[in-house]
C-alpha positions as semicolon CSV with decimal commas, in nm:
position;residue;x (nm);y (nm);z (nm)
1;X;-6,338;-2,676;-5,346
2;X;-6,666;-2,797;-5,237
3;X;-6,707;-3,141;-4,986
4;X;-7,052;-3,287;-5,078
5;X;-7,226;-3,532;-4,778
6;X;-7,124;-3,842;-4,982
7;X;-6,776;-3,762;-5,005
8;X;-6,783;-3,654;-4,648
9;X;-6,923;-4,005;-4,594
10;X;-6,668;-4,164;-4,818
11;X;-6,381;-3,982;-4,593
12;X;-6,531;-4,107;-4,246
13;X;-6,602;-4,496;-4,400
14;X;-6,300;-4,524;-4,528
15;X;-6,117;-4,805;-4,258
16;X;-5,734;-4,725;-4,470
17;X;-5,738;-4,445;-4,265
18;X;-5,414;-4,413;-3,968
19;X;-5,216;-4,272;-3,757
20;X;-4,814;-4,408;-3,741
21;X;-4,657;-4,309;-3,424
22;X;-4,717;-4,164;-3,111
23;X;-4,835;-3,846;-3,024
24;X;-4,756;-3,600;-2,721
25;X;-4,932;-3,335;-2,633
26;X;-4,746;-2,937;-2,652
27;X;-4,823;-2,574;-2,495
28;X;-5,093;-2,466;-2,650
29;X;-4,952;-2,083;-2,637
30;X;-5,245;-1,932;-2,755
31;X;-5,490;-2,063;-2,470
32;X;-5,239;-2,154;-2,143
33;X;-5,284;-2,408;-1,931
34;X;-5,397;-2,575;-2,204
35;X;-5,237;-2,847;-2,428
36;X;-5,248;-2,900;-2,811
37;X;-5,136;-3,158;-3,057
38;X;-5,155;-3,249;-3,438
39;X;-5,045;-3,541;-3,670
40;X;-5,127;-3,660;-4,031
41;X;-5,400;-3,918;-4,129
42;X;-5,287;-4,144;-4,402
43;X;-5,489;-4,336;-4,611
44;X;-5,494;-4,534;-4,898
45;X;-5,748;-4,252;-5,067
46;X;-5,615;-3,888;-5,173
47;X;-5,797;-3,689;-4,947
48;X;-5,514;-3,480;-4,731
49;X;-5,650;-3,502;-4,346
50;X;-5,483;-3,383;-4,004
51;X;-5,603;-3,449;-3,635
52;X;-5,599;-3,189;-3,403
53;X;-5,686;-3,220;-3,069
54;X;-5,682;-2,943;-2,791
55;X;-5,744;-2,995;-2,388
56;X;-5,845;-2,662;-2,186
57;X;-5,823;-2,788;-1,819
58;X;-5,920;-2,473;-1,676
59;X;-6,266;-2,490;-1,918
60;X;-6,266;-2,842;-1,822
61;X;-6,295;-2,938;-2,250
62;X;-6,163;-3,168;-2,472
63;X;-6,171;-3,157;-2,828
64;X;-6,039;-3,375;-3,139
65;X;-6,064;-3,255;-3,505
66;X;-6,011;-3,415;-3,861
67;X;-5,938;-3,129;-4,109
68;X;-5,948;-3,149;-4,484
69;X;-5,667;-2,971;-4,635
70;X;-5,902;-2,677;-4,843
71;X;-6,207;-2,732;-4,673
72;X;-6,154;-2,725;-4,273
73;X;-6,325;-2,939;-3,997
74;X;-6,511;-3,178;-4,107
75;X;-6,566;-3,451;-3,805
76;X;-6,492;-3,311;-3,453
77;X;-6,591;-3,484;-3,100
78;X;-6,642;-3,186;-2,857
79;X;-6,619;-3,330;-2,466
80;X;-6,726;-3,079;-2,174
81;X;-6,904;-2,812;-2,413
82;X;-7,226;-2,648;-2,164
83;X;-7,431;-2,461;-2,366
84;X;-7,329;-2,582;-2,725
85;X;-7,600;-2,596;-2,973
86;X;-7,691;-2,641;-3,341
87;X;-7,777;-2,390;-3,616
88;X;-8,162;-2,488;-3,566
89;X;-8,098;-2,404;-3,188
90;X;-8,131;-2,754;-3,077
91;X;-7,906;-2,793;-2,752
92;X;-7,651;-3,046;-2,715
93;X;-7,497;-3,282;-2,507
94;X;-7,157;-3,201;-2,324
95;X;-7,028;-3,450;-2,497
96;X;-7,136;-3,505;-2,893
97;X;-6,970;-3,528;-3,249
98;X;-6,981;-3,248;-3,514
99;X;-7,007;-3,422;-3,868
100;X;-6,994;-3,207;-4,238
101;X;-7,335;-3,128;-4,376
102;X;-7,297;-2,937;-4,711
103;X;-7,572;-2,717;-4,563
104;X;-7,463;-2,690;-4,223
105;X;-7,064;-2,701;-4,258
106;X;-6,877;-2,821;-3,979
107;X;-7,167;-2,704;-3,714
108;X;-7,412;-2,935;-3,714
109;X;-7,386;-3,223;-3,399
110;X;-7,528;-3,473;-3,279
111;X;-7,469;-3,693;-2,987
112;X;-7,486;-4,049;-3,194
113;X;-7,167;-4,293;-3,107
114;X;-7,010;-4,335;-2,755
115;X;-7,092;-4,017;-2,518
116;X;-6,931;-4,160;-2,226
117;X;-6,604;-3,953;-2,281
118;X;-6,498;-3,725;-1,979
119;X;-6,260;-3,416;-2,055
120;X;-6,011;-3,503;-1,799
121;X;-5,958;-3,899;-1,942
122;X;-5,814;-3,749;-2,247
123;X;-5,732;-4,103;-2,342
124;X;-6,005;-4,322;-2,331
125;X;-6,205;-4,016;-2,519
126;X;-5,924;-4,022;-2,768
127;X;-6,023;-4,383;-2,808
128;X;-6,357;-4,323;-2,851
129;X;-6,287;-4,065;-3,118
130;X;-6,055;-4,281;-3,365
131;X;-6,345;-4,568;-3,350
132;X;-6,580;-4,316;-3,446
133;X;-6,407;-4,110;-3,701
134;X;-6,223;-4,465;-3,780
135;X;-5,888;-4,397;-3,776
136;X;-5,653;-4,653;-3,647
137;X;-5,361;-4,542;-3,442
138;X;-5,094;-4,758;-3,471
139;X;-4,874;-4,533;-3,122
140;X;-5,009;-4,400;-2,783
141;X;-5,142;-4,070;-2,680
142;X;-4,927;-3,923;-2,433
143;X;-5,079;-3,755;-2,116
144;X;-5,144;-3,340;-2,135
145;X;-4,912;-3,224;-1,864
146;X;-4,950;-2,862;-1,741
């Protein structure tokens, strides 16, 4: 299955789209200290979406992802990333939002929408993220403990 832009674009205007509950944060196993999490986006539309997010306090990052089930990433807020850049070689921000391009996948960015997120406020950048991805989240966030 392909994702065209204007889907993509249907997916990220669409305001149906929440969270229920809260959310804590878990061992991310793969990548200690750090701390993971996931829950399910639901919407009033069919499209099947998850958040991720993952904090990496000893690369001093942040990251939150919406995945489409089939496709992947889509829409993903990167907070602390030196060096990142787009396919054209363009450098970005340390803080900045990845959005689906049918040409570029999930790795074009661009550093539109709130870029005042800091990787160790993992809360106030999570509420930066659901106003620009537009998902409300009807819980809290807990603090990443390590």
């Amino acid at each position: 299955m392909a994702l065209s832009d204007a889907e993509f674009e249907e997916i990220l205007s669409d305001r149906t789209k929440q969270i229920v509950g809260d959310i804590r944060w878990f061992p991310d196993i793969d990548h200690l200290p750090g701390m993971e999490f996931q829950a399910e986006i639901s919407s009033d539309s069919d499209w099947q979406l998850t958040v991720y997010g993952s904090w990496y306090p000893h690369r001093e990052t942040l990251f939150f992802t919406v995945v489409l089930a089939d496709i992947g990433a889509v829409l993903r807020m990167c907070v602390g990333f030196k060096g990142h850049k787009n396919p054209d070689g363009t450098p970005l921000a340390p803080v900045h939002f990845h959005r689906w391009t049918t040409q570029h996948g999930d790795h074009w960015a661009d550093e539109s929408g709130d870029n005042t997120a800091s990787w160790d406020q993992p809360g106030p950048a999570w509420r930066q993220f659901c106003a620009e991805a537009r998902i409300l989240h009807l819980g809290t966030l807990s603090e990443p403990r390590t």
